[in-house]
SEGU-26684 format. One record per residue: residue number from 1; residue in one letter; x, y, z of N, C-alpha, C in turn. Coordinates in Angstrom, 3 decimals. Layout:
- NUM, A, X, Y, Z, X, Y, Z, X, Y, Z
...
This chain:
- 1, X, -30.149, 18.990, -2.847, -29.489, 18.182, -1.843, -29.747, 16.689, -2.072
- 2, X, -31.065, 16.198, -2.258, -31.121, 14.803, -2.799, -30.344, 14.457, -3.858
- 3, X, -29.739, 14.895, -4.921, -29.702, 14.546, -5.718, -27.681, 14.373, -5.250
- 4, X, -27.108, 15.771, -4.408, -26.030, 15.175, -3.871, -25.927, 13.664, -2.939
- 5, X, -27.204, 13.556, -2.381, -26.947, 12.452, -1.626, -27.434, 11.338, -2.169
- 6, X, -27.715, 11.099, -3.620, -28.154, 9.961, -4.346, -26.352, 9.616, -5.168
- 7, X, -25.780, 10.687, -5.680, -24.332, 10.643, -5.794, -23.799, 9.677, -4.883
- 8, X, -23.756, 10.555, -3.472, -22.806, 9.700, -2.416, -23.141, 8.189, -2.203
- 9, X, -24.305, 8.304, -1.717, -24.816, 6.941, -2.104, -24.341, 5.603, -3.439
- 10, X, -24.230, 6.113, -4.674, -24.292, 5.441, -5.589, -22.408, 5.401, -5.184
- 11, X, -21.869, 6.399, -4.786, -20.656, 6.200, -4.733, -20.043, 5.244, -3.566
- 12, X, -20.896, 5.316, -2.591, -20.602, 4.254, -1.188, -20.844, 2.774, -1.834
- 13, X, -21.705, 2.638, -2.883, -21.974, 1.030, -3.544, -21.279, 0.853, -3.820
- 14, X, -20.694, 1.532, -5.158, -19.368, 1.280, -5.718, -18.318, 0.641, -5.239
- 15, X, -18.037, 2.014, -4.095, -16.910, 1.621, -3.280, -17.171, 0.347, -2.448
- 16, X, -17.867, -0.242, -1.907, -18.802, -1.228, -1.156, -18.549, -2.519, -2.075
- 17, X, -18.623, -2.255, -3.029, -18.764, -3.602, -4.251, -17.039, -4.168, -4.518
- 18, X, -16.388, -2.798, -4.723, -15.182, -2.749, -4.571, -14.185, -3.807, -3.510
- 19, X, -14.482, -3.344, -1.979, -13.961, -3.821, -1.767, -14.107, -5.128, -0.571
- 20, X, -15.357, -5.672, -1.252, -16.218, -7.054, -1.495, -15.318, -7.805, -2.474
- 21, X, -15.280, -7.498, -3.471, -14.591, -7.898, -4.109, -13.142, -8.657, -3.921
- 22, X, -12.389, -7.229, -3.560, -11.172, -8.152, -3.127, -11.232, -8.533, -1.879
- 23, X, -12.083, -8.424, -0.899, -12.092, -9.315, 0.401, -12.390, -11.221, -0.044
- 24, X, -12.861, -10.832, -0.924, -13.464, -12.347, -1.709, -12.372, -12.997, -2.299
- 25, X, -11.424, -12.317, -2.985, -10.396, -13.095, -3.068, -9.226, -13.228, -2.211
- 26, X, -9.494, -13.034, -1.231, -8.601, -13.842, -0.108, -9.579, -14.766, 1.081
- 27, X, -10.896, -15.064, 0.866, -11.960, -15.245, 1.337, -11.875, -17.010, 0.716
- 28, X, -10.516, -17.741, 1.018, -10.554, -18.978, 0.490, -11.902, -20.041, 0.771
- 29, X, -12.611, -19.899, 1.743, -13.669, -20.796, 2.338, -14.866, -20.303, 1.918
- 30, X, -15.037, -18.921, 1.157, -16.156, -18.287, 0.919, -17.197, -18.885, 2.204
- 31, X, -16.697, -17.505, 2.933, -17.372, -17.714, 4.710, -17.570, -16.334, 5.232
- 32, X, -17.040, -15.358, 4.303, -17.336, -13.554, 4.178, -16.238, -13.451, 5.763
- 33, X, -14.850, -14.043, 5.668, -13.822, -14.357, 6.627, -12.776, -14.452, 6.250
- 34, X, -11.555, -13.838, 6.843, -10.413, -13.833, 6.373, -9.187, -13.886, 7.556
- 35, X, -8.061, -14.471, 7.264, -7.414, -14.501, 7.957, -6.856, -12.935, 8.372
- 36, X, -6.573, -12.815, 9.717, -6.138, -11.091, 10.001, -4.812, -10.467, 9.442
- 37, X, -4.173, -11.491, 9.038, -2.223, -11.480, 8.283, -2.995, -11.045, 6.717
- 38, X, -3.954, -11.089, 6.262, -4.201, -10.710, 4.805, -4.727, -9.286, 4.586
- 39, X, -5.575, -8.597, 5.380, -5.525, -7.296, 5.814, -4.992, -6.153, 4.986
- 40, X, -3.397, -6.668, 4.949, -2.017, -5.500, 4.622, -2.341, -5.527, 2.728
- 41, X, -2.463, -6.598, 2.578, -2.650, -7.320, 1.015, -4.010, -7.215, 0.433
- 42, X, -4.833, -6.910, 1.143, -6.376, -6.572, 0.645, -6.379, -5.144, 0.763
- 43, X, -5.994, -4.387, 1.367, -6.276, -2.546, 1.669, -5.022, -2.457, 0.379
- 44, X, -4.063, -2.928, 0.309, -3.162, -2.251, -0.590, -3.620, -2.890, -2.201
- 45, X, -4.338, -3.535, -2.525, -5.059, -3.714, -3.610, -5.280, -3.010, -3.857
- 46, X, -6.726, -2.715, -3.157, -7.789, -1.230, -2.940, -7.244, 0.119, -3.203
- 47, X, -5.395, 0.154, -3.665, -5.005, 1.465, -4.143, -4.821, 2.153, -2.960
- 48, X, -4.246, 1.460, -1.332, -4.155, 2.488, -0.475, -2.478, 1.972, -0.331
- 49, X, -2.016, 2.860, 0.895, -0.639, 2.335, 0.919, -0.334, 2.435, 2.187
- 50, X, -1.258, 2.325, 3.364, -0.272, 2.319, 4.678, 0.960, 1.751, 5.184
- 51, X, 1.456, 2.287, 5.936, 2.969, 1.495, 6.609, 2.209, 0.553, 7.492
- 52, X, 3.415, -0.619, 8.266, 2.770, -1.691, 8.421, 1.931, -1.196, 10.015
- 53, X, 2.642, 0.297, 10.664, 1.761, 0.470, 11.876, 0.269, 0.877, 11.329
- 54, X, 0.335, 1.151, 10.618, -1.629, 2.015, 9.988, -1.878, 0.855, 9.658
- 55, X, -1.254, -0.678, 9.019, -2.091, -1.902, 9.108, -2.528, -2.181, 10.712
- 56, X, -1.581, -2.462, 10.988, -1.969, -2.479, 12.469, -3.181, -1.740, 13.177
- 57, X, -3.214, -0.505, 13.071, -4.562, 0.263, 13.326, -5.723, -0.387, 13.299
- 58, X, -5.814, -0.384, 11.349, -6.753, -1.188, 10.909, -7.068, -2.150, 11.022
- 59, X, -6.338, -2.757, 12.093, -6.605, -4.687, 12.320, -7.163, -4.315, 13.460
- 60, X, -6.981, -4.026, 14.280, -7.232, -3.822, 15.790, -8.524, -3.040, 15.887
- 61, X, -9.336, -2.398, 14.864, -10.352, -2.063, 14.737, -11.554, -3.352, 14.309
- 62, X, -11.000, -4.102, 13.171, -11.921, -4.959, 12.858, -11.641, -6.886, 12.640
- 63, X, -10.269, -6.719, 13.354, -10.240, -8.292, 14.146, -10.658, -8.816, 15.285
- 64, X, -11.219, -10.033, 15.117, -11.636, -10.551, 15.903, -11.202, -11.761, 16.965
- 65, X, -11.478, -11.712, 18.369, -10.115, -12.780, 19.047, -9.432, -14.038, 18.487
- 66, X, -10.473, -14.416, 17.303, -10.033, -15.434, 16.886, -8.386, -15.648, 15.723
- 67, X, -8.279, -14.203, 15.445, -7.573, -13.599, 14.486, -8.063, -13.423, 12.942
- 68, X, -9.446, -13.745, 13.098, -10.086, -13.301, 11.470, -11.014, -11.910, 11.481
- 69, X, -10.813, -11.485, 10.457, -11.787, -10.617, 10.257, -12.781, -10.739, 9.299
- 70, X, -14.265, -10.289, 9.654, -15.533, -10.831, 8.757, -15.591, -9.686, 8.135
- 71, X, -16.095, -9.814, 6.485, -16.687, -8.861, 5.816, -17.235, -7.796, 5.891
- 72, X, -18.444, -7.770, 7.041, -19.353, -6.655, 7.554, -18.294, -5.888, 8.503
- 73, X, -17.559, -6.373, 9.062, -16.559, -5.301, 10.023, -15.636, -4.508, 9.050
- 74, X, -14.710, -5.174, 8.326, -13.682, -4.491, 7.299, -14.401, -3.494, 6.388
- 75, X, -16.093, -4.143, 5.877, -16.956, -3.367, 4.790, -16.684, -1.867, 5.301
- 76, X, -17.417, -2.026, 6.746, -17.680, -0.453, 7.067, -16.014, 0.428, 7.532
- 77, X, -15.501, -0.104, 8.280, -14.105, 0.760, 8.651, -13.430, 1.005, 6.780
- 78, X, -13.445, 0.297, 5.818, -12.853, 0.433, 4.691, -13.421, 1.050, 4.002
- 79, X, -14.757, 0.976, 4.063, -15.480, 2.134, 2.923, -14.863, 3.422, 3.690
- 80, X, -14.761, 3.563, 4.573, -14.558, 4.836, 5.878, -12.965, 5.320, 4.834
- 81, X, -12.238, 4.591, 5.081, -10.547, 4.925, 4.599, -10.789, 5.435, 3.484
- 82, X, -11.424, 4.790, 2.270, -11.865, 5.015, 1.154, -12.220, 6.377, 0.637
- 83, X, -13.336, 6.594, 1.263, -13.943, 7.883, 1.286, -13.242, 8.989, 1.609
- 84, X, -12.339, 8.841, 2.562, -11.263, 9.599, 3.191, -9.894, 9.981, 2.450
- 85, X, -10.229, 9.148, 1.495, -8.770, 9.125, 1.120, -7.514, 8.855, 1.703
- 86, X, -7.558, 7.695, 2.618, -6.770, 8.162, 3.502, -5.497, 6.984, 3.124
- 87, X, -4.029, 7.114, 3.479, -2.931, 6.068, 2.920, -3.055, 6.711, 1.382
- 88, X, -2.695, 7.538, 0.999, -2.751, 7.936, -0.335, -1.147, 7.294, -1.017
- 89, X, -0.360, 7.449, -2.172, 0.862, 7.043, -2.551, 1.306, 8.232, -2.229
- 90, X, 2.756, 8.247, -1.674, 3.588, 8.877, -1.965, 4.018, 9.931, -2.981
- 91, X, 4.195, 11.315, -3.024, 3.995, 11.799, -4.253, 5.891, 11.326, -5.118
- 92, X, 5.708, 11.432, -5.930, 7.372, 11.105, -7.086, 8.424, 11.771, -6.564
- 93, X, 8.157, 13.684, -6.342, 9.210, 14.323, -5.693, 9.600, 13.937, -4.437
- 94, X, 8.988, 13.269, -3.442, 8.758, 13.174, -1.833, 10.219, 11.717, -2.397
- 95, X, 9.844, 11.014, -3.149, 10.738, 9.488, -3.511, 11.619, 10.133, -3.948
- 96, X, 12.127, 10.504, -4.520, 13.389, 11.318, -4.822, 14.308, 12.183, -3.827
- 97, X, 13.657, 13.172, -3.274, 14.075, 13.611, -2.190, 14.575, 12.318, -0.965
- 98, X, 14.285, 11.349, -1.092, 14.311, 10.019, 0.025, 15.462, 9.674, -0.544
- 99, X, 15.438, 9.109, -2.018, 17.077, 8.251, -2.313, 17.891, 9.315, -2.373
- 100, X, 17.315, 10.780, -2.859, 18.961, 11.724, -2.266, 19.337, 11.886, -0.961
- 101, X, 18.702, 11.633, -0.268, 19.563, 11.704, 1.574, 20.196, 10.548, 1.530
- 102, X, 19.818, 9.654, 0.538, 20.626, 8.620, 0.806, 21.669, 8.611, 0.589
- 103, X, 22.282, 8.888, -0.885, 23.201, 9.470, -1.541, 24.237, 10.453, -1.150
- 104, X, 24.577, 9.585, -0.091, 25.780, 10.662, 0.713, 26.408, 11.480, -0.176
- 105, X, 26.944, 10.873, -1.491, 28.290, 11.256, -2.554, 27.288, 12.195, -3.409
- 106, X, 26.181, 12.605, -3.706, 25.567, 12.756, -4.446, 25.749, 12.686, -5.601
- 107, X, 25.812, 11.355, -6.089, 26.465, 10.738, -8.150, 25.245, 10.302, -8.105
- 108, X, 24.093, 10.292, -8.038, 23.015, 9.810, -8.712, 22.777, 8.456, -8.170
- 109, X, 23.344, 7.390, -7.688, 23.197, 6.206, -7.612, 23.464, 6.029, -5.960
- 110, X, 23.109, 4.840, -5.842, 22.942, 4.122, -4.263, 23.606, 2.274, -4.380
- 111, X, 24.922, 2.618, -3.491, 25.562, 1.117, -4.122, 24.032, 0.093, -2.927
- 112, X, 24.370, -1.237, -3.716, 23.500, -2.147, -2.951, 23.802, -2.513, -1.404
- 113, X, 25.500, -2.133, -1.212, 25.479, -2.118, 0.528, 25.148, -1.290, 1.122
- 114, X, 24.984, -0.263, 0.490, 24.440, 0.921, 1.169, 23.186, 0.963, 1.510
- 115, X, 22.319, 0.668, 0.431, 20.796, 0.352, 0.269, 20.446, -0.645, 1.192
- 116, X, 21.022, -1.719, 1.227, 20.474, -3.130, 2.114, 20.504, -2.654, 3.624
- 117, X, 21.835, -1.847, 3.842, 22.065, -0.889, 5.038, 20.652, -0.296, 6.019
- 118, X, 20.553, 0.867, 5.046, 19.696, 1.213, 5.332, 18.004, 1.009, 5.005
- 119, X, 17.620, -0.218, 4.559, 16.318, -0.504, 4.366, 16.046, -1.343, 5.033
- 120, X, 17.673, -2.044, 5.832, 16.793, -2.974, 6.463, 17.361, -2.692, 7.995
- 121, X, 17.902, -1.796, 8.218, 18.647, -0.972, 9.610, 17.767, 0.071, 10.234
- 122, X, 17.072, 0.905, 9.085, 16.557, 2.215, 10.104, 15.110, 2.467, 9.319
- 123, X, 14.311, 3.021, 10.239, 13.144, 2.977, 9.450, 12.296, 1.958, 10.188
- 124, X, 10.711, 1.613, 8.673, 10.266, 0.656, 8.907, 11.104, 0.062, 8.526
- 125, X, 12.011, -1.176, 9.042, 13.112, -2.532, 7.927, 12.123, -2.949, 7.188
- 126, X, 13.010, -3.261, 6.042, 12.137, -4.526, 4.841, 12.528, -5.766, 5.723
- 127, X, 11.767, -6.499, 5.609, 11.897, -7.992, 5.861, 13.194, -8.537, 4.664
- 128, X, 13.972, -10.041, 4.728, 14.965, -10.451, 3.880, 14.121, -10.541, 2.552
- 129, X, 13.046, -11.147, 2.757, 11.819, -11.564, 1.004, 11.857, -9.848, 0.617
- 130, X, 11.614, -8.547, 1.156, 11.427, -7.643, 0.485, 12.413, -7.150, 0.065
- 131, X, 13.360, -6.779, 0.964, 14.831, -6.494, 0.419, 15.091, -7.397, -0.757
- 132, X, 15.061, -8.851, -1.099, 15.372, -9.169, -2.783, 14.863, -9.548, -3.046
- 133, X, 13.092, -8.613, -3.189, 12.386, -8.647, -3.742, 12.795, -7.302, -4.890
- 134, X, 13.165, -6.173, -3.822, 13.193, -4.876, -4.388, 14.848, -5.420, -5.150
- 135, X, 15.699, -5.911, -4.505, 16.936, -5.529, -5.535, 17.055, -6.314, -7.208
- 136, X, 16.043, -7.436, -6.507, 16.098, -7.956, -7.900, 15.187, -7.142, -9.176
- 137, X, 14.683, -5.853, -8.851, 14.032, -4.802, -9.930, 15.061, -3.870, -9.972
- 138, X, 15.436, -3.161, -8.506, 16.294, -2.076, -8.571, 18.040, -1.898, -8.818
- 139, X, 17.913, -2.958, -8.971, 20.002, -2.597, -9.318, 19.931, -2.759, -10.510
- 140, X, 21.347, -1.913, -11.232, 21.814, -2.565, -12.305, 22.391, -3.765, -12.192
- 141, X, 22.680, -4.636, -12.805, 22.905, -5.902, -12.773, 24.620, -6.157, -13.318
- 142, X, 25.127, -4.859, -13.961, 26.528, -4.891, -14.499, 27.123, -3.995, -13.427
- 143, X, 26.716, -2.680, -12.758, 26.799, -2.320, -11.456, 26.700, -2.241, -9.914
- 144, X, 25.972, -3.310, -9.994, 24.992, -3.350, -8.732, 24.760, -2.312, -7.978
- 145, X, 24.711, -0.939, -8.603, 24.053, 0.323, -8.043, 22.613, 0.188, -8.261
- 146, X, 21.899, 1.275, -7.628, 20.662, 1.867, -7.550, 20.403, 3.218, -8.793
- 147, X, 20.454, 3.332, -9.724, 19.845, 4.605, -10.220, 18.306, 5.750, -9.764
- 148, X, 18.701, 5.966, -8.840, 17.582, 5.886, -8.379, 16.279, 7.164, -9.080
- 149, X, 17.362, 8.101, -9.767, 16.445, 8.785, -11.034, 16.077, 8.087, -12.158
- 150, X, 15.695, 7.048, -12.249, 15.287, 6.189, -13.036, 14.719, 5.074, -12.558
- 151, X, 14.733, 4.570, -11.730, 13.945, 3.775, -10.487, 12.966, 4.107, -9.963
- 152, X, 12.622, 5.496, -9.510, 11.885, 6.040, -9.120, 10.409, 5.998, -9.935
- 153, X, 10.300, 6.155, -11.067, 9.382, 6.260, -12.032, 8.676, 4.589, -11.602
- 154, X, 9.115, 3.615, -11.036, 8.876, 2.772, -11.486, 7.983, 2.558, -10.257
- 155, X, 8.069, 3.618, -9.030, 7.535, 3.571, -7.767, 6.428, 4.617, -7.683
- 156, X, 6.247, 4.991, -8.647, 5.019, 5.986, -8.865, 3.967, 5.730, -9.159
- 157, X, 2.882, 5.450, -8.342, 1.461, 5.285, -8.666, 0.439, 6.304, -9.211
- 158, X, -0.010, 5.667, -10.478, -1.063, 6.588, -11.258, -2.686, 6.646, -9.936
- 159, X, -2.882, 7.355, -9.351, -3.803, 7.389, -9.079, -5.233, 7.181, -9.569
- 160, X, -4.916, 7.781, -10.701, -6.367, 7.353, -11.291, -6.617, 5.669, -11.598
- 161, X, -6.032, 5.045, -11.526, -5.483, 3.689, -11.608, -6.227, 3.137, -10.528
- 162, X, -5.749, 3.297, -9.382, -5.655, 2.892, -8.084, -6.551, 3.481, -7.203
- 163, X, -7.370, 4.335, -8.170, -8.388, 5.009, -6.863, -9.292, 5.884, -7.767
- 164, X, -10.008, 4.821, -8.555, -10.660, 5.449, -9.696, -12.226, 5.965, -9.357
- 165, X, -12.624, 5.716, -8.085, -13.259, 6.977, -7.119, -13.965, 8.489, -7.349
- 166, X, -14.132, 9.171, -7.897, -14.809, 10.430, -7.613, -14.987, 10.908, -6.440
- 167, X, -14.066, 11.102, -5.252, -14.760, 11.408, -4.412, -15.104, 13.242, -4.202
């Protein structure tokens, strides 16, 4: 049993060092403080992927009235997510299955009015910066469709990448 809990341990540092790390680089004043709007952009570093209500969660746990959150608060609720695995990516089939409901006609593709339609109509909306953020990767540029069996690949996170962990 010690020797499992010298593991976990060495694995809580890790993870601990981890995500010290990127709290530090949004930590412009080096003051172990961050603005509470950076949050969404520091956990999704860290290889997690919540929607923007599970940011929300996570703010409201470890912001403070001022609207910052300190190091020692985010340390412990984030090692917590971490460990948990929790906000994992999306699996590839789950993204596929998504742009075919879209695909009323089912031809493989998603024109860009259709897409802008619905990404920024139903759902979480993209904001205008994300919407052409995403079209300027995802259209063809001689079609202005979506391929979205070929797009897709490009929305697939290697886990081991992003969450190189043992847990």
């Amino acid at each position: 049993m010690a020797e499992e809990e010298k593991r976990r341990d060495g694995l809580v540092a890790e993870i601990e060092k981890k995500i010290t790390e990127a709290f530090e680089v949004f930590d412009r004043e080096s003051n172990k403080t961050v603005d509470g709007r950076e949050i969404g952009c520091i956990v999704r570093s860290l290889g997690c992927f919540p929607n923007e209500a599970e940011v929300q969660e996570l703010l409201a746990k470890v912001e403070e009235p001022d609207g910052f959150v300190h190091l020692e608060n985010f340390l412990q609720v984030m090692t917590e997510v971490l460990l948990d695995r929790r906000f994992q990516p999306i699996p590839e089939d789950v993204i596929l299955h998504a742009f075919e409901a879209l695909d009323g006609n089912k031809c493989g593709y998603i024109t860009k009015e259709d897409l802008v339609k619905h990404l920024t109509e139903e759902g979480e909306p993209f904001t205008q910066e994300e919407m052409e953020d995403m079209l300027a990767v995802a259209l063809d540029p001689e079609t202005n469709t979506l391929h979205y069996r070929d797009y897709r690949t490009k929305l697939v996170v290697d886990e081991t990448k992003t969450f190189p962990f043992n847990v």
